[in-house]
LOSE-599042 format. One line per 10 residues: number of its first residue (from 1); for each residue x, y, z of C-alpha. Coordinates in steps of 0.001 Angstrom, whole numbers, plus 500000, padded with zeros to 6 digits. Layout:
% residues N
NUM = X,Y,Z ~ ...
END
This chain:
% residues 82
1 = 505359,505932,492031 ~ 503467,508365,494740 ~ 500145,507248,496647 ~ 497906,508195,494097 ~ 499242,505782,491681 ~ 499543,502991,494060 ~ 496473,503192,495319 ~ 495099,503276,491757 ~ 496697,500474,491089 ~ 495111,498607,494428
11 = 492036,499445,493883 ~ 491748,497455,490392 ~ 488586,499511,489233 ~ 487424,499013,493062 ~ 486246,501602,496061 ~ 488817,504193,496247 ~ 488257,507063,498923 ~ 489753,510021,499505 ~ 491560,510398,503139 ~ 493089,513410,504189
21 = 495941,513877,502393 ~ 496353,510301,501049 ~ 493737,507244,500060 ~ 492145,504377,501112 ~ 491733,501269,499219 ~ 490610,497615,500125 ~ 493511,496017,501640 ~ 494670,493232,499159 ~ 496212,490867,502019 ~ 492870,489985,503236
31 = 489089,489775,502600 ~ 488214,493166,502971 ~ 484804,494711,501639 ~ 485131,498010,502781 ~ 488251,500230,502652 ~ 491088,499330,505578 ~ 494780,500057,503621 ~ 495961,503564,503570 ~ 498378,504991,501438 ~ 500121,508417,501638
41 = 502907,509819,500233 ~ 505851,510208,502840 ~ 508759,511860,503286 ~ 510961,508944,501534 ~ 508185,506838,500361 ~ 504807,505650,499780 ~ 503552,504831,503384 ~ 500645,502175,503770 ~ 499017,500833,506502 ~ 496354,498360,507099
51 = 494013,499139,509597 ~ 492596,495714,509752 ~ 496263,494598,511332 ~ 497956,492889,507814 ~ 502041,493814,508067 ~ 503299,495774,505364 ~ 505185,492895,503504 ~ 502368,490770,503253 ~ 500145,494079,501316 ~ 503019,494217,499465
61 = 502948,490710,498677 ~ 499524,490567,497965 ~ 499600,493831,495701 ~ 502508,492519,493225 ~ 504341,495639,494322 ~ 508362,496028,494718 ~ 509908,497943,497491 ~ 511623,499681,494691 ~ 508256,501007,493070 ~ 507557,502771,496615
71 = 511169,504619,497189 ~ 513411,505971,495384 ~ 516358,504922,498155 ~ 517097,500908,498277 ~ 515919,499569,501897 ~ 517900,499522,504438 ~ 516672,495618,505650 ~ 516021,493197,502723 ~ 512409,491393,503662 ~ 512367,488239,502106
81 = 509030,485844,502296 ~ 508937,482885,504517
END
């Protein structure tokens, strides 16, 4: 899955802006009414980052994602919810 496809998937019909090279979607970790995650393709991965301060597991979390859908590789710490 690359950025574009996550961030589709974020969005669910929402506000989806172009930024830069990747996109910006309402983060789904917290009340958000104007665009805060961004999503970009990396090196490895699908980067995201929540400029309103949520950590990555809890978008990811929140979004239904798998770790697996963002790399190809298998991570090299296992995150597991609290």
């Amino acid at each position: 899955m690359n950025a574009r496809d996550v961030a589709a998937r974020l969005s669910n019909g929402g506000i989806v802006k172009r930024s830069g090279s990747g996109w910006m979607v309402c983060c789904p970790a917290h009340p958000d009414d104007s665009p805060s995650l961004s999503i970009a393709d990396g090196d490895k991965a699908v980067v995201m980052h929540c400029h309103a301060g949520c950590p990555t597991e809890d978008v990811i979390a929140a979004s239904g994602l798998d770790w697996s859908e963002l790399s190809d590789e298998e991570p090299a710490v296992t995150i597991s919810p609290n």
